[in-house]
C-alpha positions as CSV (number, residue, x, y, z in Angstrom):
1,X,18.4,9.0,-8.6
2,X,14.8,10.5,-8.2
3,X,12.9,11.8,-5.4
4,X,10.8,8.7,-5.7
5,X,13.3,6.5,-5.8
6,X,15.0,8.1,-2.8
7,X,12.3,7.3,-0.8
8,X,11.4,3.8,-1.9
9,X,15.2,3.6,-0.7
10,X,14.5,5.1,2.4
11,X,16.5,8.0,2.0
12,X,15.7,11.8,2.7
13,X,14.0,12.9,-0.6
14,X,12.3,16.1,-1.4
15,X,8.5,15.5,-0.9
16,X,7.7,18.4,-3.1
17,X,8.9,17.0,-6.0
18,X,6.5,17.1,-9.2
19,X,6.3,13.4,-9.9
20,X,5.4,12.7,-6.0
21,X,2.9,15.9,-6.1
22,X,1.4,15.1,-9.1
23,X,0.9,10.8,-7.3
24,X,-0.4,12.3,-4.2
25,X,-3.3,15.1,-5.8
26,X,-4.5,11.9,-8.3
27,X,-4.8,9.6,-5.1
28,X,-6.3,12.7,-2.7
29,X,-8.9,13.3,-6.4
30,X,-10.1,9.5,-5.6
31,X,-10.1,9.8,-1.8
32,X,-12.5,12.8,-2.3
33,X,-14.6,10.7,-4.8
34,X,-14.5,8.1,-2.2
35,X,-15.4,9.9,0.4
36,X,-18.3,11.9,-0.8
37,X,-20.1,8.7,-2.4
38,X,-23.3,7.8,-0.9
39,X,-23.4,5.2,1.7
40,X,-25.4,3.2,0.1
41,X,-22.9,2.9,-3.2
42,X,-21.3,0.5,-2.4
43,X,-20.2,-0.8,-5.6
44,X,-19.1,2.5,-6.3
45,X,-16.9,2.8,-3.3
46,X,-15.6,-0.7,-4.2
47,X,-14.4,0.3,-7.7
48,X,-12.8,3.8,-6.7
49,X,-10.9,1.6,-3.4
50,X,-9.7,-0.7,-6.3
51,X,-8.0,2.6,-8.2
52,X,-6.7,3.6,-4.9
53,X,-5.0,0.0,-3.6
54,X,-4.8,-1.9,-6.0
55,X,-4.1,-5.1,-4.1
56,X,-7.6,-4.4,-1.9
57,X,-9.4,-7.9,-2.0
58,X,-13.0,-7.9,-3.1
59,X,-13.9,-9.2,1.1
60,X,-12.0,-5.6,2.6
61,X,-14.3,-2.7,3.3
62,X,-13.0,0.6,4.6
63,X,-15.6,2.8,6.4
64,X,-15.5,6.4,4.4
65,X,-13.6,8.8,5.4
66,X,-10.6,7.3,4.4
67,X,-7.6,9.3,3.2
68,X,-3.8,8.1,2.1
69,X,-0.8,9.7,0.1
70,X,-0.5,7.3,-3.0
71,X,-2.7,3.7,-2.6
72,X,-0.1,1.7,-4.1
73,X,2.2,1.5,-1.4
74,X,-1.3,-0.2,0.9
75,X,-1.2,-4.3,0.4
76,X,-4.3,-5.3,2.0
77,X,-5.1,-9.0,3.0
78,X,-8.3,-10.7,3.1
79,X,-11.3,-9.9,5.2
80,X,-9.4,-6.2,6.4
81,X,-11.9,-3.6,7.8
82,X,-11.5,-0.4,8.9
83,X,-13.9,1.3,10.7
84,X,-14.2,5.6,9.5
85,X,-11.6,8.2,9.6
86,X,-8.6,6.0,8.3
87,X,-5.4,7.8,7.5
88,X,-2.1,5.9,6.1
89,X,0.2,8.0,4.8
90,X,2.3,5.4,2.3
91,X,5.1,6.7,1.1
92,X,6.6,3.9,2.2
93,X,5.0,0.4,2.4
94,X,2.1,-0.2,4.6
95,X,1.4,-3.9,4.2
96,X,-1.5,-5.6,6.5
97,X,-2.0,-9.4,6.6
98,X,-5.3,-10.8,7.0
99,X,-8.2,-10.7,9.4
100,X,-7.6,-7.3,10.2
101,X,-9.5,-4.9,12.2
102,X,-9.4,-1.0,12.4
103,X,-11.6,1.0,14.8
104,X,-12.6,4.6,14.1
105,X,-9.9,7.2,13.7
106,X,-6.8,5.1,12.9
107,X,-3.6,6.5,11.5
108,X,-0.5,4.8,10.0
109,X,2.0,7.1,9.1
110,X,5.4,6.2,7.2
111,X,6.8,9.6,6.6
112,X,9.1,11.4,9.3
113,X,11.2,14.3,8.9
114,X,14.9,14.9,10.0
115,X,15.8,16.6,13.4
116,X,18.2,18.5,11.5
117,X,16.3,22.1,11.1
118,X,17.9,23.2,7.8
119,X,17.1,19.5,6.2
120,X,13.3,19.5,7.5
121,X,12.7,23.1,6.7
122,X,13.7,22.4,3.0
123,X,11.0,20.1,2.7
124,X,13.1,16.9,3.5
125,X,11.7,14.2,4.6
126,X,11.9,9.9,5.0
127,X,9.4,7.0,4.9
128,X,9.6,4.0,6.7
129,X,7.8,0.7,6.6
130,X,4.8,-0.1,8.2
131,X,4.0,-4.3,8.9
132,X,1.1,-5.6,10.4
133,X,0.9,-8.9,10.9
134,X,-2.7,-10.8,10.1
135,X,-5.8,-11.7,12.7
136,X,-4.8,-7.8,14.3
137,X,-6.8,-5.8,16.5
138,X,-7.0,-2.0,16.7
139,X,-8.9,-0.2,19.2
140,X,-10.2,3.7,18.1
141,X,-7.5,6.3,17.5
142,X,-4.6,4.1,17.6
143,X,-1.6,5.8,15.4
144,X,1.2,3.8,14.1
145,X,4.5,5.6,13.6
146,X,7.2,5.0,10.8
147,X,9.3,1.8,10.5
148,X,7.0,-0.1,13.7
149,X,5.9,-4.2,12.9
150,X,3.0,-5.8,14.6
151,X,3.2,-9.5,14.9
152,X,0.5,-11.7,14.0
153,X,-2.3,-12.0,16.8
154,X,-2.0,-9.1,18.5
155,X,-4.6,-6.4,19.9
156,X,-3.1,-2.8,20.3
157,X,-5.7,-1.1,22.4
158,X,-7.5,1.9,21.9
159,X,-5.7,5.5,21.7
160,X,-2.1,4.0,21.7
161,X,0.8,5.6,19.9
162,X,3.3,2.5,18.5
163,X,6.4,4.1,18.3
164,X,8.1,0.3,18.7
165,X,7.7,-3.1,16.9
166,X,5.3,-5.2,18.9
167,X,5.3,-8.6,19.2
168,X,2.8,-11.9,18.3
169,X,0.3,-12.9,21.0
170,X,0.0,-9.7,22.7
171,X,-2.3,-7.5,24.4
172,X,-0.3,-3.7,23.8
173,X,-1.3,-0.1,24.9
174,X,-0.4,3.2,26.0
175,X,1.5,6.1,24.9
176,X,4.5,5.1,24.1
177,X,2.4,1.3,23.4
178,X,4.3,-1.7,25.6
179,X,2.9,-4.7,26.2
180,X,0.8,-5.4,29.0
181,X,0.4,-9.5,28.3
182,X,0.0,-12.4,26.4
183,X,-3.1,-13.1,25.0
184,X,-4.8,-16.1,26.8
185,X,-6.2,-18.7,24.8
């Protein structure tokens, strides 16, 4: 079994392994592209997203800077936007439904690393699945951690840290993130 399918498995795989190098510095060469285009080239910024996620709809905007690991892990839905400073590191899925909204500073991360010292310092690590559900909220510098669903309609508030699935209808925050209510209608 390869590295790379170790971790679509979500087993502990070697992260320095050349295939998975080799993925990441081609996506990081297009984040950089992306990232240093002009603001008003937009276009531009449209085709190099589309090299990066391939499933980005033609109605998604990210704000630059945005950085991930590999791009073809992100599914994006319709009408997504992220706001600047966006970081999703996919090395496992990071799927987002639609009608969602990212505020500034934003991080999903699917990659963890073992508590066991000999495994992490030899470069071991997993990735776990990241779900969000569609018409989502996120406030500014809100980080999702590995393996955590958000269910559809639900507004995680700014600076949280989801370290837990969170439900549908809800208004969530804090560090850990819980749930503070249902949303009114």
């Amino acid at each position: 079994m390869t590295e790379k399918e170790k971790c679509k498995e979500g087993l502990l795989y070697d992260a320095n392994d050349f295939e998975l190098v080799s993925e990441r510095n081609l996506c990081k060469q297009l984040c950089q592209q992306y990232n240093q285009s002009q603001y008003s080239e937009v276009e531009k910024r449209k085709e190099i997203i589309q090299k990066i996620i391939p499933s980005a709809k033609a109605n998604s905007v990210i704000e630059p800077s945005f950085w991930c690991d590999y791009g073809y892990n992100i599914h994006i839905g319709d009408h997504f936007y992220s706001n600047h400073n966006l970081v999703i590191l996919d090395a496992a899925q990071v799927k987002f439904g639609n009608n969602v909204f990212i505020g500034p500073n934003c991080a999903f991360y699917t990659a963890g690393h073992p508590e066991n010292i000999p495994q992490r310092n030899a470069g071991l690590e997993y990735a776990k699945a990241i779900i969000i559900g569609s018409n989502i909220w996120f406030g500014g510098n809100v980080v999702v951690l590995p393996g955590v669903t958000i269910g559809d309609n639900s507004i995680i508030g700014a600076g949280s840290i989801v370290t837990k699935d969170i439900p549908q209808n809800v208004v969530a925050v804090g560090k850990p993130c819980k749930v503070i209510r249902e949303i009114s209608t």
